[in-house]
N, CA, C and O atoms as a DFTB+ gen file, in Angstrom:
324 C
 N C O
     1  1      -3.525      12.839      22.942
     2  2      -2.085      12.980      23.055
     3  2      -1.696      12.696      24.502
     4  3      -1.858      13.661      25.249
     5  1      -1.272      11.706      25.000
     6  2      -0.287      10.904      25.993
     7  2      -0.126      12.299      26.849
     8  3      -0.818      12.897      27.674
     9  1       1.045      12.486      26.272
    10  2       2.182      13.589      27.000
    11  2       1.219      14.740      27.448
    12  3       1.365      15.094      28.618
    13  1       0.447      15.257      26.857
    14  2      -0.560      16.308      27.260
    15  2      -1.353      16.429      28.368
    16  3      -1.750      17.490      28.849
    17  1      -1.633      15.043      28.864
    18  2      -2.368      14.597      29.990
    19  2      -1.240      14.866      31.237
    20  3      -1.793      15.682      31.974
    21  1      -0.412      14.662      31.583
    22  2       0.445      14.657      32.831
    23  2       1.209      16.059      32.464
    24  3       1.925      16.092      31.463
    25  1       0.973      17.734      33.658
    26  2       1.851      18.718      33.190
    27  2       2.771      18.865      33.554
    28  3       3.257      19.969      33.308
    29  1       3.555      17.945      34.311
    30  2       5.071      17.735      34.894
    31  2       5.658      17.330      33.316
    32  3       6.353      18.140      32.702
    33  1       5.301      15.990      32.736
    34  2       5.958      15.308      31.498
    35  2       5.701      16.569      30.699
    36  3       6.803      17.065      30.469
    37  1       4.755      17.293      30.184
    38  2       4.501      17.830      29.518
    39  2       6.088      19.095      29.515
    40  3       6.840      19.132      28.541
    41  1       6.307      20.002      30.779
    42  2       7.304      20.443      30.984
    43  2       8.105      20.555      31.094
    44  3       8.719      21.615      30.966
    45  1       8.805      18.815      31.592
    46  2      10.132      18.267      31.270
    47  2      10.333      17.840      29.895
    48  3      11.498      17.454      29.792
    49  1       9.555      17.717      28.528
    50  2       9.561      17.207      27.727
    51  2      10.094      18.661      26.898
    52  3      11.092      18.682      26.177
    53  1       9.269      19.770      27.151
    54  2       9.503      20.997      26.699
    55  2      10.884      21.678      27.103
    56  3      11.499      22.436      26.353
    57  1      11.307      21.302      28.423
    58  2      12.427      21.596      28.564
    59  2      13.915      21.202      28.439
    60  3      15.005      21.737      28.638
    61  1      13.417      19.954      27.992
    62  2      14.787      18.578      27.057
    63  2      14.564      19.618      25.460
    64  3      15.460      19.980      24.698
    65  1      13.195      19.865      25.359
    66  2      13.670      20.564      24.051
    67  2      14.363      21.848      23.815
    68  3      15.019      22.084      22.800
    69  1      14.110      23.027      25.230
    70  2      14.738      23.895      25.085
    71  2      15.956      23.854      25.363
    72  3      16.610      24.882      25.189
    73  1      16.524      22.808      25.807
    74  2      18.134      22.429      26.484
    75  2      18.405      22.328      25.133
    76  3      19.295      23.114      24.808
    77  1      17.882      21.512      24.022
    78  2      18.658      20.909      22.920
    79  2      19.063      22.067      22.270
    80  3      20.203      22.276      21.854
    81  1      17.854      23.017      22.167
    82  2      17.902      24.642      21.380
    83  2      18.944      25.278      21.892
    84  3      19.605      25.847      21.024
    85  1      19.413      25.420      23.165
    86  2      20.297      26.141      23.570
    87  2      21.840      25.686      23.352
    88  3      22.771      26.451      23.099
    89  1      21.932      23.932      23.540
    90  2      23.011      23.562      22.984
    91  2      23.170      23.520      22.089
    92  3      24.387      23.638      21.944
    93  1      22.480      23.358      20.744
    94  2      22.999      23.897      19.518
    95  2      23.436      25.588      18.901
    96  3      24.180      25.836      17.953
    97  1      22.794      26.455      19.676
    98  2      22.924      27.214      19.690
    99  2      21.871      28.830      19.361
   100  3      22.220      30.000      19.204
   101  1      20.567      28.185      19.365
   102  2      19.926      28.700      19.329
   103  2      19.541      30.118      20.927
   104  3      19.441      30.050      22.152
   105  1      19.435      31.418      19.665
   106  2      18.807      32.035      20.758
   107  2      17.597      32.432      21.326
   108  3      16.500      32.577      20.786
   109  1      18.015      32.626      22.751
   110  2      16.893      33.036      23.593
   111  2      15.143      33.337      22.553
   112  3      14.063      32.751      22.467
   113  1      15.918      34.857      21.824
   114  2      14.664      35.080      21.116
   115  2      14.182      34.340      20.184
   116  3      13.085      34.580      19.679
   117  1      15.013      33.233      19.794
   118  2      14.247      32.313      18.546
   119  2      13.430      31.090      19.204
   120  3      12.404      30.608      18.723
   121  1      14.117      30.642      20.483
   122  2      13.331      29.710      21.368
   123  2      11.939      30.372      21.724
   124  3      11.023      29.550      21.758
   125  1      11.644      31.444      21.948
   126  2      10.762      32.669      22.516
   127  2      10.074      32.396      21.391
   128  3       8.953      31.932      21.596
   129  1      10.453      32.566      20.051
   130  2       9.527      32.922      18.895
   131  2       8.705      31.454      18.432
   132  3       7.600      31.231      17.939
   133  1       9.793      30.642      18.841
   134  2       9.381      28.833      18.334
   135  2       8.313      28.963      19.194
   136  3       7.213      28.824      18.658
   137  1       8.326      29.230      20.587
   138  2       7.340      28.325      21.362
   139  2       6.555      29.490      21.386
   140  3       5.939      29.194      22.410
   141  1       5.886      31.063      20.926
   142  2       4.952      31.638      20.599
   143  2       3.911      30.801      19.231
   144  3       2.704      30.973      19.061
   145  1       4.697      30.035      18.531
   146  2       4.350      29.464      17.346
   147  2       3.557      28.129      17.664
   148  3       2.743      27.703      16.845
   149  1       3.781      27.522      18.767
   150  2       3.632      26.414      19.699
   151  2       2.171      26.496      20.514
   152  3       1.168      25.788      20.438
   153  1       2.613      28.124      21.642
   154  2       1.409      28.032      22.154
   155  2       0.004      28.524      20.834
   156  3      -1.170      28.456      21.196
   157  1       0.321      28.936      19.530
   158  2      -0.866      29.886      19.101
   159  2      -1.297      28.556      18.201
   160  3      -2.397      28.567      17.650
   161  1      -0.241      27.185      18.033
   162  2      -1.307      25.852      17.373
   163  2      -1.759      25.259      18.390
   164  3      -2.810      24.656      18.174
   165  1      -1.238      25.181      19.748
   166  2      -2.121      24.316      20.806
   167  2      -3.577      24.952      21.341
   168  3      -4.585      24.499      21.884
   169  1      -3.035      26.474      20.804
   170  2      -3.961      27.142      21.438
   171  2      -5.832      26.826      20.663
   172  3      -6.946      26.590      21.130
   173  1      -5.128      27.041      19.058
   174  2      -6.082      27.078      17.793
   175  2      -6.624      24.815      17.742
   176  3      -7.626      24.182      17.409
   177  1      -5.637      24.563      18.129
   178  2      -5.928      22.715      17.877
   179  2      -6.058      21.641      18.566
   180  3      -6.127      20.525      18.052
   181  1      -6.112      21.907      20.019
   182  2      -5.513      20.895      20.595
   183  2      -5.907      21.726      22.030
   184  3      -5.474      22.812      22.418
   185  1      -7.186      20.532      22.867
   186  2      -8.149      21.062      23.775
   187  2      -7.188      20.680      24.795
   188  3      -6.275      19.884      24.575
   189  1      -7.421      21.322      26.054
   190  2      -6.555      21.668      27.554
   191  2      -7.040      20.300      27.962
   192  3      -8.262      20.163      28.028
   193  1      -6.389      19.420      28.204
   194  2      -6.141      17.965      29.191
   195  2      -5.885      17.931      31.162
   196  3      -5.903      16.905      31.842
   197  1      -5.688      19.222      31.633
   198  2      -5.843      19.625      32.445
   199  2      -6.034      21.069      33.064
   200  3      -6.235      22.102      32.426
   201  1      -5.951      20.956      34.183
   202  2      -6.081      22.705      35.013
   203  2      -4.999      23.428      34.275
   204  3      -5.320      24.372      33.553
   205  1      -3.855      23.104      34.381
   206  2      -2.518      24.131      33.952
   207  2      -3.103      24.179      32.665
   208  3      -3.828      25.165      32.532
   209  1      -3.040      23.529      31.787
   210  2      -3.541      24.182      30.029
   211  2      -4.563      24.712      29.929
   212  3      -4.645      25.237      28.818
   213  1      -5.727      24.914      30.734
   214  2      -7.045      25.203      30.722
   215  2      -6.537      27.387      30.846
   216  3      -6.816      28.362      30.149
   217  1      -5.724      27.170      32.117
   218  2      -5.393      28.474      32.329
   219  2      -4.369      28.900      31.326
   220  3      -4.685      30.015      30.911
   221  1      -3.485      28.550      30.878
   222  2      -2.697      28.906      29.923
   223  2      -3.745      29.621      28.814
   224  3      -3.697      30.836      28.627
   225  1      -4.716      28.738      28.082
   226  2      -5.382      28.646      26.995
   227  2      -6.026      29.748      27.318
   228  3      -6.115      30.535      26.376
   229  1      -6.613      30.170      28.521
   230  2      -7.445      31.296      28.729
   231  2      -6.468      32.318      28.979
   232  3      -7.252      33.267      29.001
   233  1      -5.239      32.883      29.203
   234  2      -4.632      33.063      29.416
   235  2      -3.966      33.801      27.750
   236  3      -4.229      34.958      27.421
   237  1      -3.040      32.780      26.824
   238  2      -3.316      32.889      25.630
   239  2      -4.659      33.754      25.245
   240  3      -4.711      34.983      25.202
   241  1      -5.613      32.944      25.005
   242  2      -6.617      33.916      24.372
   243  2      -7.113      35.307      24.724
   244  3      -7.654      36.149      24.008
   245  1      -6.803      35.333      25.961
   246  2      -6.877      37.168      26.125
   247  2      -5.647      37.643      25.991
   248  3      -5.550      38.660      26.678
   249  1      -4.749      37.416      25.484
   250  2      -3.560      37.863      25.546
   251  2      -3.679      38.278      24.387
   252  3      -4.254      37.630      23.513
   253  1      -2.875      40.024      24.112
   254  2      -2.583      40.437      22.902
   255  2      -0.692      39.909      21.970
   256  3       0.136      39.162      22.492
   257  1      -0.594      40.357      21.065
   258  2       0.768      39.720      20.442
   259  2       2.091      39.997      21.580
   260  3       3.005      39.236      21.897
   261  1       1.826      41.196      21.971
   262  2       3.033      41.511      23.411
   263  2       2.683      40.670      24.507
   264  3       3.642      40.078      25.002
   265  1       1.477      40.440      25.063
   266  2       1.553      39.565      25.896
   267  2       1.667      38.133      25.761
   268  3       1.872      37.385      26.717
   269  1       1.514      37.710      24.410
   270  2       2.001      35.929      23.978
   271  2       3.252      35.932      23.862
   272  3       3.758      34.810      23.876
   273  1       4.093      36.981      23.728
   274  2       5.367      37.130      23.707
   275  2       5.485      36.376      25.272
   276  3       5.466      35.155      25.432
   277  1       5.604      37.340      26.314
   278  2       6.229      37.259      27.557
   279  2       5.177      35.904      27.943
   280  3       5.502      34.978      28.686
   281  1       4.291      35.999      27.475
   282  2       3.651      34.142      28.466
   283  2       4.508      33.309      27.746
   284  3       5.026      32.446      28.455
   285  1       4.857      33.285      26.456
   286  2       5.801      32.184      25.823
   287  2       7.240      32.169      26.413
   288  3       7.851      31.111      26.559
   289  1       7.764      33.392      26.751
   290  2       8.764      33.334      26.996
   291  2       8.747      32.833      29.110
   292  3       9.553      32.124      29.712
   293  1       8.097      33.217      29.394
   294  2       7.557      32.456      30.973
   295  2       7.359      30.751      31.150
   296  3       7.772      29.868      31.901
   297  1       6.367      30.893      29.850
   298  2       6.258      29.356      29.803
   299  2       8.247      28.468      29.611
   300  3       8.757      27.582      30.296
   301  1       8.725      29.123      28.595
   302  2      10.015      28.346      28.445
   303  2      10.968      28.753      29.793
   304  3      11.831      27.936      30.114
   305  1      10.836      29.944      30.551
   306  2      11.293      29.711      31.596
   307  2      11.040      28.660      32.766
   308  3      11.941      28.192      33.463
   309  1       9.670      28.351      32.883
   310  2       9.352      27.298      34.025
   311  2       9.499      25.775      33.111
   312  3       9.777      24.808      33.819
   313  1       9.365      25.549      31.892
   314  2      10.149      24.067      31.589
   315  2      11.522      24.534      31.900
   316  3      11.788      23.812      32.860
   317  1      12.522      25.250      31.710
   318  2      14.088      25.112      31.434
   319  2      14.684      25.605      32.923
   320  3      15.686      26.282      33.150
   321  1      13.747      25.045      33.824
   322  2      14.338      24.667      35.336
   323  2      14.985      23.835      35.274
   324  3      15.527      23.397      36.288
């Protein structure tokens, strides 16, 4: 996967998507819940292409359901700069 390799694209790509979520009208907590759903298939399918996903992934995997909460919701804070 292209986009996976570079984690700038990877974050601006994520954050054109959370712009779109927010202009339609989606909330905070459903963007939060989408991209918990996001990190737990990249996590389960789809191997780390660099340093930033490597730590995420380890990161994720020790993380219990409260803490994939707030890393998901962190993660959509640093794309929706």
């Amino acid at each position: 996967m292209k986009l996976m390799d570079d984690w700038n694209k990877w974050k601006s790509t994520l954050g054109k998507a959370v712009d779109a979520g927010e202009t339609i009208g989606i909330s905070d907590k459903t963007i939060t819940n989408m991209a918990e759903k996001v990190g737990t298939f990249l996590a389960n399918y789809v191997d780390p292409h660099n340093d930033e996903e490597r730590l995420l992934k380890e990161l994720w995997d020790a993380a219990d359901e409260r803490d994939r909460e707030v890393l998901a919701k962190l993660v959509v804070k640093i794309a929706d700069k």
